[in-house]
C-alpha positions as YAML, in Angstrom:
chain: A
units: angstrom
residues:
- id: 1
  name: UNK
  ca: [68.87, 83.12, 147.78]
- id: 2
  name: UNK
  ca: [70.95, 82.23, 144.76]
- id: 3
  name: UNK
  ca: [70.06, 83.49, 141.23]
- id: 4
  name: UNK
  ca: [68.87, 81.18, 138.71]
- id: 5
  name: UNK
  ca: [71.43, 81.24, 135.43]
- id: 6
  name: UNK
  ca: [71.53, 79.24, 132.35]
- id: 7
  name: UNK
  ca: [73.86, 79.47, 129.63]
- id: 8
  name: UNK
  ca: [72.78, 81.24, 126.74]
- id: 9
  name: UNK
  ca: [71.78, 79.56, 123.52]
- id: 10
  name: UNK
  ca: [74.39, 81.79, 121.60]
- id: 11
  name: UNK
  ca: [77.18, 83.67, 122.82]
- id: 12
  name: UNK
  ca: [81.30, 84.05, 122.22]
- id: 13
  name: UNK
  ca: [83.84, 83.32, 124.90]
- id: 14
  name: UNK
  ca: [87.99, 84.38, 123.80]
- id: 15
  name: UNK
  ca: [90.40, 81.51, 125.19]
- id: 16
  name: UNK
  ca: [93.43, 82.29, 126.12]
- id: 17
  name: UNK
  ca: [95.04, 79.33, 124.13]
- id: 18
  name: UNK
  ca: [97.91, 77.29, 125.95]
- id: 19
  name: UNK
  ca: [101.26, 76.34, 123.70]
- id: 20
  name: UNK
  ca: [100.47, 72.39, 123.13]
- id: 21
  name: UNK
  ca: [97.24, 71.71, 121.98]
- id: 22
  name: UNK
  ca: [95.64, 71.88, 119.03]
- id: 23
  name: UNK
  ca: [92.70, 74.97, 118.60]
- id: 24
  name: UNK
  ca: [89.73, 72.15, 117.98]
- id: 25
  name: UNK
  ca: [91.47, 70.67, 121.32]
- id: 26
  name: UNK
  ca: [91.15, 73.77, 123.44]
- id: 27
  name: UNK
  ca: [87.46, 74.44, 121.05]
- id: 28
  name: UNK
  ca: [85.98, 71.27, 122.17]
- id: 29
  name: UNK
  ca: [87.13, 71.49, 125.72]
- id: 30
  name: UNK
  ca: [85.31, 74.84, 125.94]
- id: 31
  name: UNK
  ca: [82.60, 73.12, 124.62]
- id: 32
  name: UNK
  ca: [82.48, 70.71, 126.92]
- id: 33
  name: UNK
  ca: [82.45, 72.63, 129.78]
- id: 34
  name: UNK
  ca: [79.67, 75.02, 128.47]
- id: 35
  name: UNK
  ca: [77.34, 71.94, 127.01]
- id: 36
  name: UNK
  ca: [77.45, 73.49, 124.00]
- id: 37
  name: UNK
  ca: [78.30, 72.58, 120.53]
- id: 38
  name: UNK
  ca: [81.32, 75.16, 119.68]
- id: 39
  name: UNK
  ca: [82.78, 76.13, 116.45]
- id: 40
  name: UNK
  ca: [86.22, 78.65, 116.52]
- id: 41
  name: UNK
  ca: [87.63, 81.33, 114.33]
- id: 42
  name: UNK
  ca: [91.10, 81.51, 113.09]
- id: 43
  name: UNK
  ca: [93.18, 78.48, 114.05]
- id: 44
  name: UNK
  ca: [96.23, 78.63, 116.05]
- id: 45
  name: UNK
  ca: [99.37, 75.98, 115.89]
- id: 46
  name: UNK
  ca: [99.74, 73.67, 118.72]
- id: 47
  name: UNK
  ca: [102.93, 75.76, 119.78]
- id: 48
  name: UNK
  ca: [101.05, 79.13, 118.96]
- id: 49
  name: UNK
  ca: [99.20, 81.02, 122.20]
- id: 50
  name: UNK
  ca: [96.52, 83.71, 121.99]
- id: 51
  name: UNK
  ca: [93.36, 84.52, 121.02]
- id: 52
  name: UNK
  ca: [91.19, 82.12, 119.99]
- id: 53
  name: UNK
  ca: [87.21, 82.96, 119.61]
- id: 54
  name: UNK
  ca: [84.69, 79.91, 120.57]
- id: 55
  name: UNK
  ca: [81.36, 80.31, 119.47]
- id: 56
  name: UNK
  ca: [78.40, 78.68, 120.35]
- id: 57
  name: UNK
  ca: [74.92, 78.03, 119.06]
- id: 58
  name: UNK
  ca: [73.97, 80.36, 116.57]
- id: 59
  name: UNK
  ca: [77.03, 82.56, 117.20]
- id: 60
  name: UNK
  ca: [78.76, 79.43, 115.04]
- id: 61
  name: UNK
  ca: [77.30, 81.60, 111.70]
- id: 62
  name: UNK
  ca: [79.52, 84.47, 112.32]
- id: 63
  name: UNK
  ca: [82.70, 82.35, 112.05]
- id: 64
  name: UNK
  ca: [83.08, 83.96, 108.20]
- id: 65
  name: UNK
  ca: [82.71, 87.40, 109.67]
- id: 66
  name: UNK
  ca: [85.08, 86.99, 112.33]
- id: 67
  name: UNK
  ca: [87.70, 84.60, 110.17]
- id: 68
  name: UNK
  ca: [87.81, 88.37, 107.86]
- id: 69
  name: UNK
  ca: [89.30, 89.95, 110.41]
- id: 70
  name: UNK
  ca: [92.92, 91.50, 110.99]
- id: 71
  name: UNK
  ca: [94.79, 89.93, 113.33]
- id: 72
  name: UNK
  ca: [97.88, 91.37, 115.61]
- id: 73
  name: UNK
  ca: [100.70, 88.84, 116.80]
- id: 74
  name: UNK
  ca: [103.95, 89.08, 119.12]
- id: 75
  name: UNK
  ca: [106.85, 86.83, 117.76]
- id: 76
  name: UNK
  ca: [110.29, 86.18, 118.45]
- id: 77
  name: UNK
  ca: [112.32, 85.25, 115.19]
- id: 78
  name: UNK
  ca: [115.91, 83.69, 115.82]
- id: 79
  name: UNK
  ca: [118.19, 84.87, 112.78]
- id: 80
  name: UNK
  ca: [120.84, 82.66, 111.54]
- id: 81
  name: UNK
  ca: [123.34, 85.48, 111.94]
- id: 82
  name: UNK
  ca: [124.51, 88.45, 113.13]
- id: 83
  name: UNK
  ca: [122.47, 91.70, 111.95]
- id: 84
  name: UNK
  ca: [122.49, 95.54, 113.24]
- id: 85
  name: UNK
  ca: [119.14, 96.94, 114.41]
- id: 86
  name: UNK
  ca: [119.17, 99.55, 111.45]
- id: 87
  name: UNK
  ca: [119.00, 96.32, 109.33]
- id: 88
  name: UNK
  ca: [116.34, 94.63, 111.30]
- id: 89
  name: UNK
  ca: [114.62, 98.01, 111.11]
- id: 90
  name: UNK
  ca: [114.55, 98.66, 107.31]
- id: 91
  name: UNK
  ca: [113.60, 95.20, 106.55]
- id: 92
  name: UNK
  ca: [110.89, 95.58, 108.44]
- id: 93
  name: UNK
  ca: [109.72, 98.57, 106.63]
- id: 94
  name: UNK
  ca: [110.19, 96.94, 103.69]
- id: 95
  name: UNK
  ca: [107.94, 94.26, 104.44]
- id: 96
  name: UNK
  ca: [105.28, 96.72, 105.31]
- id: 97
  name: UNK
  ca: [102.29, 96.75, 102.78]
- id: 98
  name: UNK
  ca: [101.29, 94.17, 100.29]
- id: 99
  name: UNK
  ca: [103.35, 90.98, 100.14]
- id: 100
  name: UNK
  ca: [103.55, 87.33, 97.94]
- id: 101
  name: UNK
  ca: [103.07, 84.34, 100.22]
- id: 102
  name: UNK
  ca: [102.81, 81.04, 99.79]
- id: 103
  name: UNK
  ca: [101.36, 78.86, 102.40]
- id: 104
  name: UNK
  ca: [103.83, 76.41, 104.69]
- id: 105
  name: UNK
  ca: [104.12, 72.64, 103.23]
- id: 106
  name: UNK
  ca: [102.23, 72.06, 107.00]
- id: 107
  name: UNK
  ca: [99.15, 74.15, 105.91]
- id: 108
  name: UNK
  ca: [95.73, 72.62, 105.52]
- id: 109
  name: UNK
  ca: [95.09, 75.11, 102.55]
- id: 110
  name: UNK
  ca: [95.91, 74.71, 99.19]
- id: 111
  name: UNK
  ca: [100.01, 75.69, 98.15]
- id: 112
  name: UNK
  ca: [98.91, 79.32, 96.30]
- id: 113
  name: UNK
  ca: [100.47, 82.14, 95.68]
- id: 114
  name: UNK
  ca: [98.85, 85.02, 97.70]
- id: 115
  name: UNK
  ca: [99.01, 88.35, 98.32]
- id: 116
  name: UNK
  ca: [98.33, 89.73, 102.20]
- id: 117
  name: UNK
  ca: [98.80, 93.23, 103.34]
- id: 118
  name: UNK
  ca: [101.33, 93.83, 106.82]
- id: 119
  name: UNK
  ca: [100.04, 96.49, 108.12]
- id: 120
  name: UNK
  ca: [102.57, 97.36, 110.68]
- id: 121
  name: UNK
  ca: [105.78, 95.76, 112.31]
- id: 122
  name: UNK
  ca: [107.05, 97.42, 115.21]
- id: 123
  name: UNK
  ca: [110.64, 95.97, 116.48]
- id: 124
  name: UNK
  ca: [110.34, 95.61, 119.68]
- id: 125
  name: UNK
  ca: [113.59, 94.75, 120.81]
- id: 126
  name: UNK
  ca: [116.62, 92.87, 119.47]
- id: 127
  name: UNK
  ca: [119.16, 90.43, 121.62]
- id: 128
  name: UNK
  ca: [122.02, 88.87, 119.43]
- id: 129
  name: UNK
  ca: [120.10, 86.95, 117.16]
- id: 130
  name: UNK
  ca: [116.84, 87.29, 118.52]
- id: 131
  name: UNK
  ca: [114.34, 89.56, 117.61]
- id: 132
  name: UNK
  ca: [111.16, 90.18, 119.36]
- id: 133
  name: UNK
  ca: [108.46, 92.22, 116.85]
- id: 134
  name: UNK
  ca: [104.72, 92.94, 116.92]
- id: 135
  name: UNK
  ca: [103.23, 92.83, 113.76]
- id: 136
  name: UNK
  ca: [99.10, 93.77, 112.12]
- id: 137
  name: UNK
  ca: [98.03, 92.32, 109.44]
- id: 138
  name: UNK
  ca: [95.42, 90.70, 106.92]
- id: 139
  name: UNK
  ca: [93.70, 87.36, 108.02]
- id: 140
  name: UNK
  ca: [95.49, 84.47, 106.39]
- id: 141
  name: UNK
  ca: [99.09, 85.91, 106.72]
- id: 142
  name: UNK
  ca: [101.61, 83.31, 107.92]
- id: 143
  name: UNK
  ca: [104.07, 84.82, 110.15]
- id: 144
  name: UNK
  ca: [106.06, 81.68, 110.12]
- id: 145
  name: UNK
  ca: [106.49, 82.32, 106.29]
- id: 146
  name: UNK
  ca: [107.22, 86.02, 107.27]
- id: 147
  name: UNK
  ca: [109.93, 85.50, 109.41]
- id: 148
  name: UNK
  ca: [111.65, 82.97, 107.07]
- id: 149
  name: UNK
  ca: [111.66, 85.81, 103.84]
- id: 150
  name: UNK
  ca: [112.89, 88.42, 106.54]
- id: 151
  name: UNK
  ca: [115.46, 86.61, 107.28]
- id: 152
  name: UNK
  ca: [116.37, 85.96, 103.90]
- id: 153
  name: UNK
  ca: [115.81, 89.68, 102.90]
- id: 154
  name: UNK
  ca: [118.50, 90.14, 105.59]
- id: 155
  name: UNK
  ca: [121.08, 87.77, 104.12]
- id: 156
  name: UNK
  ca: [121.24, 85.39, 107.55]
- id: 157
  name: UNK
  ca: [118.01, 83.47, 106.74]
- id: 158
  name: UNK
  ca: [115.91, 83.16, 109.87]
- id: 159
  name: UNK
  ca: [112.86, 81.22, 111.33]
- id: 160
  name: UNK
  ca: [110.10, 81.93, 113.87]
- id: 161
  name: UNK
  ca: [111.00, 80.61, 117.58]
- id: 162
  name: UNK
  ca: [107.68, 81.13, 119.07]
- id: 163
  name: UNK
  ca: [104.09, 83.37, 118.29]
- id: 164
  name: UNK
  ca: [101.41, 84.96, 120.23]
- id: 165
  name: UNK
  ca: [98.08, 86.01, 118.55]
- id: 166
  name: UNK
  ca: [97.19, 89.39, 120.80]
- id: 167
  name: UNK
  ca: [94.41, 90.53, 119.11]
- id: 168
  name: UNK
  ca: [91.80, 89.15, 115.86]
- id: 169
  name: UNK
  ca: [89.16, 92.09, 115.10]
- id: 170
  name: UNK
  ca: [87.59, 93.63, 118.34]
- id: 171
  name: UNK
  ca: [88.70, 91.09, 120.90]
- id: 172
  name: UNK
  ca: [92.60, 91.45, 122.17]
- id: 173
  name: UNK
  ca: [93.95, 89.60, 125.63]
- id: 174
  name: UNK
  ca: [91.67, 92.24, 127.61]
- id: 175
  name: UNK
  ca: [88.94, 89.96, 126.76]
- id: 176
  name: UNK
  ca: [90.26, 86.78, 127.08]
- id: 177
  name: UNK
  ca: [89.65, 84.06, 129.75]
- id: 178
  name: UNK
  ca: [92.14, 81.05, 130.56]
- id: 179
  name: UNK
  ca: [90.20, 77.27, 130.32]
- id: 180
  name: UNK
  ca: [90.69, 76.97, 133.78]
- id: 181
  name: UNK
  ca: [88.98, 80.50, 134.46]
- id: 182
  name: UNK
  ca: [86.50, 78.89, 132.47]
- id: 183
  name: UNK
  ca: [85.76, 75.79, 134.72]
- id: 184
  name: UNK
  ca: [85.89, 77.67, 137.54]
- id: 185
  name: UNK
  ca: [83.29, 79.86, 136.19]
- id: 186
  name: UNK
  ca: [80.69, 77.19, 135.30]
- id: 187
  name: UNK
  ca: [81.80, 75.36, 138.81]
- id: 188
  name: UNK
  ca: [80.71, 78.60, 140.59]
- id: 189
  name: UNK
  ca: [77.16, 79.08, 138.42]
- id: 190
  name: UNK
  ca: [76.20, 76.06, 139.05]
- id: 191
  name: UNK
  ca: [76.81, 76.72, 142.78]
- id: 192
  name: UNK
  ca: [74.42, 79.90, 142.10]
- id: 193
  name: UNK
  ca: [77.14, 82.79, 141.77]
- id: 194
  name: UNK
  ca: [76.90, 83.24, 137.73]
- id: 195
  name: UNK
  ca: [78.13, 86.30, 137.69]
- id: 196
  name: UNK
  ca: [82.04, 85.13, 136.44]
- id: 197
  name: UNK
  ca: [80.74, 83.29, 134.04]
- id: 198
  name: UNK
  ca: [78.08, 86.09, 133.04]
- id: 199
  name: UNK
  ca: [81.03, 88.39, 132.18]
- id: 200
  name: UNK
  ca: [82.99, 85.60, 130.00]
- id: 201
  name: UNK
  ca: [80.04, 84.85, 127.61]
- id: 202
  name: UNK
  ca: [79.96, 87.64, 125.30]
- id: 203
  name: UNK
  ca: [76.73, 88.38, 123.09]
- id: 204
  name: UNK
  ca: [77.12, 87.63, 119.42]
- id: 205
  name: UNK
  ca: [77.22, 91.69, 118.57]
- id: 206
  name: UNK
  ca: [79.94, 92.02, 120.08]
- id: 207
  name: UNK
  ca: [81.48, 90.02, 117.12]
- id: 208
  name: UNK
  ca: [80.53, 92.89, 114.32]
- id: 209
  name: UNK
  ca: [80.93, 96.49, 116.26]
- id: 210
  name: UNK
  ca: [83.20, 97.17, 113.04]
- id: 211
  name: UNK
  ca: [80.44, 96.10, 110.34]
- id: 212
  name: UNK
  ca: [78.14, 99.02, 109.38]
- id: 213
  name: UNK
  ca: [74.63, 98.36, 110.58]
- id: 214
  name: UNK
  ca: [70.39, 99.33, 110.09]
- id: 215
  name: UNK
  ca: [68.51, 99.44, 113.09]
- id: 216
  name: UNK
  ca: [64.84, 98.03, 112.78]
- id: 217
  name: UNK
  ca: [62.02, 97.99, 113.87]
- id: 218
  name: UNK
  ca: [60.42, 95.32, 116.69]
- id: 219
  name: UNK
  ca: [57.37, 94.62, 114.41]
- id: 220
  name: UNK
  ca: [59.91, 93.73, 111.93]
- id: 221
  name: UNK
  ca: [61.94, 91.20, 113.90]
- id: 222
  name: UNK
  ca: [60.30, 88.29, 113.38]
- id: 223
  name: UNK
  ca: [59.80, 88.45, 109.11]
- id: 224
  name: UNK
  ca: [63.79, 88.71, 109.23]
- id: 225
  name: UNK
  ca: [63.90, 85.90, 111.39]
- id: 226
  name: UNK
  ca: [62.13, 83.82, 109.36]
- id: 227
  name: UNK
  ca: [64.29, 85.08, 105.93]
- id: 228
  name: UNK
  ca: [62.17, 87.59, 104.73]
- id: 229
  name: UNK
  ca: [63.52, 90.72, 102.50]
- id: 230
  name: UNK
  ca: [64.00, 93.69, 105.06]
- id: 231
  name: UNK
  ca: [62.33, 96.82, 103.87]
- id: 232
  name: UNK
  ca: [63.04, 100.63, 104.43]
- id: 233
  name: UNK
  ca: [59.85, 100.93, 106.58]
- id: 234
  name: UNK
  ca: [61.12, 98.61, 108.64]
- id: 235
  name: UNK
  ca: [64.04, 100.06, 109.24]
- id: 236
  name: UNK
  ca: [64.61, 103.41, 112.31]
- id: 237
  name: UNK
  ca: [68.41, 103.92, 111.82]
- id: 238
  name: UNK
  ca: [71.31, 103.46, 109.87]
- id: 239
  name: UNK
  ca: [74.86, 103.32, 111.54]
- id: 240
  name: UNK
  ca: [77.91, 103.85, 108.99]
- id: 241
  name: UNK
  ca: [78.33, 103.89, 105.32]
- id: 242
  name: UNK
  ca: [78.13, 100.72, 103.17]
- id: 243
  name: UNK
  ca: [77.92, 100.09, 99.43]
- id: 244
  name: UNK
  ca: [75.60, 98.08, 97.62]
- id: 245
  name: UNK
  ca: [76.28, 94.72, 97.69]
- id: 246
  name: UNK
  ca: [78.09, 94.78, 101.14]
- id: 247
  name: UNK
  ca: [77.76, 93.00, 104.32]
- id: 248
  name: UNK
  ca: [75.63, 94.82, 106.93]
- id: 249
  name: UNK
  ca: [74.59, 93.92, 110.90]
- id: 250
  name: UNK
  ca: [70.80, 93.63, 111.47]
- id: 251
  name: UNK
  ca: [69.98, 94.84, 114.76]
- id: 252
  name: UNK
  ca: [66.74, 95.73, 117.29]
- id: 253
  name: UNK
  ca: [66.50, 99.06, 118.50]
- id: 254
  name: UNK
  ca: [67.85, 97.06, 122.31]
- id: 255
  name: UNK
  ca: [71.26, 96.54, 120.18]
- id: 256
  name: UNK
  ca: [70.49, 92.77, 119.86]
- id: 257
  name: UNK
  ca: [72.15, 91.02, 116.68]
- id: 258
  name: UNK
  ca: [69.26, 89.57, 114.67]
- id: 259
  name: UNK
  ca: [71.71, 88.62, 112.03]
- id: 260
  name: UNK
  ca: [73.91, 89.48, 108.83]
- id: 261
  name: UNK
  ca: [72.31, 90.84, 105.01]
- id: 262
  name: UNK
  ca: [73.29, 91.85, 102.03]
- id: 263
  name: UNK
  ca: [72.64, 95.60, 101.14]
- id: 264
  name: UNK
  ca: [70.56, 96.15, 98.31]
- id: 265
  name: UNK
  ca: [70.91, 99.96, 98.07]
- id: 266
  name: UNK
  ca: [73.76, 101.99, 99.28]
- id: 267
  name: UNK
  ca: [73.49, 103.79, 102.58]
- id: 268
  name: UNK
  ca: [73.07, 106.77, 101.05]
- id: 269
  name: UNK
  ca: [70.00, 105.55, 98.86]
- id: 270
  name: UNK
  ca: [68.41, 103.94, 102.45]
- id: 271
  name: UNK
  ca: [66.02, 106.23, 103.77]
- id: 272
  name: UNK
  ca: [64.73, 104.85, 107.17]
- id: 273
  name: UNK
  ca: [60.49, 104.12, 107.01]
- id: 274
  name: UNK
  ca: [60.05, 104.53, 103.53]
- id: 275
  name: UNK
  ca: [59.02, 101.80, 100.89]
- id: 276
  name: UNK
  ca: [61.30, 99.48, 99.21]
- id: 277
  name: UNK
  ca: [63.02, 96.76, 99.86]
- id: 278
  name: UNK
  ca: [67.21, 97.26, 101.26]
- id: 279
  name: UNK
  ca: [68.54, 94.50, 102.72]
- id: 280
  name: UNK
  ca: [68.71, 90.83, 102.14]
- id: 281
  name: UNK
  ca: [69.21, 88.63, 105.08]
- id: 282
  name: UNK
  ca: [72.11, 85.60, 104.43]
- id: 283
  name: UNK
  ca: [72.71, 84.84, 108.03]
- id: 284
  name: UNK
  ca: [70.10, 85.08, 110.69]
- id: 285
  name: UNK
  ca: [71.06, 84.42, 114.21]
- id: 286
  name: UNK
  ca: [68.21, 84.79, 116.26]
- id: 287
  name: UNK
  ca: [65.27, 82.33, 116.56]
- id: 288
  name: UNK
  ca: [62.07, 82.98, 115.34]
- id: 289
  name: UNK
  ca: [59.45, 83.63, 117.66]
- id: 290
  name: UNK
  ca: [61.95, 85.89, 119.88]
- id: 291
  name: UNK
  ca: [60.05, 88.72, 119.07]
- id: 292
  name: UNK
  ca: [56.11, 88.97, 118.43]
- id: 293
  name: UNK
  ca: [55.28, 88.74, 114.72]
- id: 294
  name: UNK
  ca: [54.04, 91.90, 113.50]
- id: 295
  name: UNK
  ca: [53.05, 90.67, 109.61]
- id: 296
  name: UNK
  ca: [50.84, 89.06, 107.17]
- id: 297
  name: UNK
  ca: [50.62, 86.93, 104.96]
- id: 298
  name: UNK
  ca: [49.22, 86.72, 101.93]
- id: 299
  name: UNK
  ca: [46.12, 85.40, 103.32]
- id: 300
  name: UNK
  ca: [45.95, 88.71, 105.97]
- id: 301
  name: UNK
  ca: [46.16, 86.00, 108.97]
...
């Protein structure tokens, strides 16, 4: 007897980009073969591999969460001349931190000066006038415009030969699924095995293990759902520290994501169950009616 499956109505799936196309390409592909309108975060060059994060259905909200964050690449720079590895290595120290970039005259965005922060280069190994390096850093860093002020930094001048994204936030190529692992997924739910494609869709939480989060209650589902102002009695738990002001994950006491607020208090001042109001939804995520409503209105109905 095979087991009924349908795809979810939200969910994330990592693609293991190709060199070639474009991301809305590969995006819309996905989409295709899912039956789902798709959105993606962080977009990859045609000649760029990687990570790429489709989302779908109401997972499409999370897109500014999950542009935010840090992203780790492989590249292999070709310098223009010959350089030692001690150079190669204190260069790349010295492009460690916070740097000025400007966007490439290819870029979509506007031409500004910006600052990004490197978190790490590791040289991984260096062949004549190739070097292979893994580098972590803020969102929005252009490692073609990286490699081209290394290379000046190291006298030769230099370009980037070819990039692979590894990892953006909590998903890495552990996670990721090729787009023909993909159609052969869907080909084998709809022949009733679902369980490939079960482990490919991932839920939308999985999307903000690094945000800080408050736990509520099920009688409180449903008012977030429908926008309202989250108070402390609705709340069980807290999980991690958070200022006022900052983002936090609103989830059921099951783990679900019910969506994204705004904290009105700092976690400090949030005592779970007691009166006042602590969180302001700005992105809700699951559909109203998901959970029974336990409130009133103004009317007592």
């Amino acid at each position: 007897m095979t087991e009924d499956f349908s795809i979810p109505d939200s969910g994330i799936v990592v693609i293991d980009k190709p060199r070639g196309p474009s991301s809305h390409q590969v995006t819309a592909w996905a989409g295709d073969l899912l039956g789902r309108r798709v959105g993606h975060a962080g977009t990859l060059d045609p000649q760029v591999s990687g990570v790429l994060i489709v989302m779908f259905g109401g997972a499409v909200r999370l897109a500014p969460v999950l542009l935010s964050h840090n992203k780790e690449y492989v590249c292999l720079m070709r310098l223009h001349g010959d350089v030692s590895r001690e150079d190669v290595d204190r260069v790349a120290a010295e492009f460690t931190g916070r740097i000025y970039q400007r966007p490439p005259k290819k870029s979509a965005v506007k031409r500004n000066l910006r600052i990004r922060k490197i978190q790490e280069i590791e040289i991984l190994d260096l062949q004549e006038r190739l070097v292979l390096f893994r580098v972590r850093c803020d969102a929005g860093t252009y490692i073609r415009t990286l490699c081209v002020h290394m290379g000046y930094a190291l006298g030769v001048c230099g370009h980037m030969q070819e990039l692979r994204r590894i990892r953006s936030g909590a998903f890495d190529e552990s996670t990721v699924v090729s787009l023909h692992e993909l159609a052969d997924a869907v080909a084998a739910a709809e022949e009733g095995d679902p369980a490939p494609l079960r482990q490919m869709i991932l839920p939308p939480e999985t999307a903000v293990g690094d945000l800080p989060k408050v736990v509520i209650r099920d009688t409180a589902v449903d008012a977030v759902c429908h926008g309202a102002v989250l108070a402390g009695v609705g709340v069980t738990e807290k999980v991690g520290g958070f200022a006022k002001g900052e983002t936090v994950a609103i989830t059921t006491q099951r783990g679900e994501l019910v969506g994204l607020g705004q904290a009105l208090v700092s976690s400090s001042a949030l005592k779970p169950g007691e009166p006042g109001f602590v969180v302001a939804p700005t992105t809700v995520l699951m559909r109203p009616g998901t959970y029974p409503r336990g409130w009133k209105t103004h009317a007592g109905t």
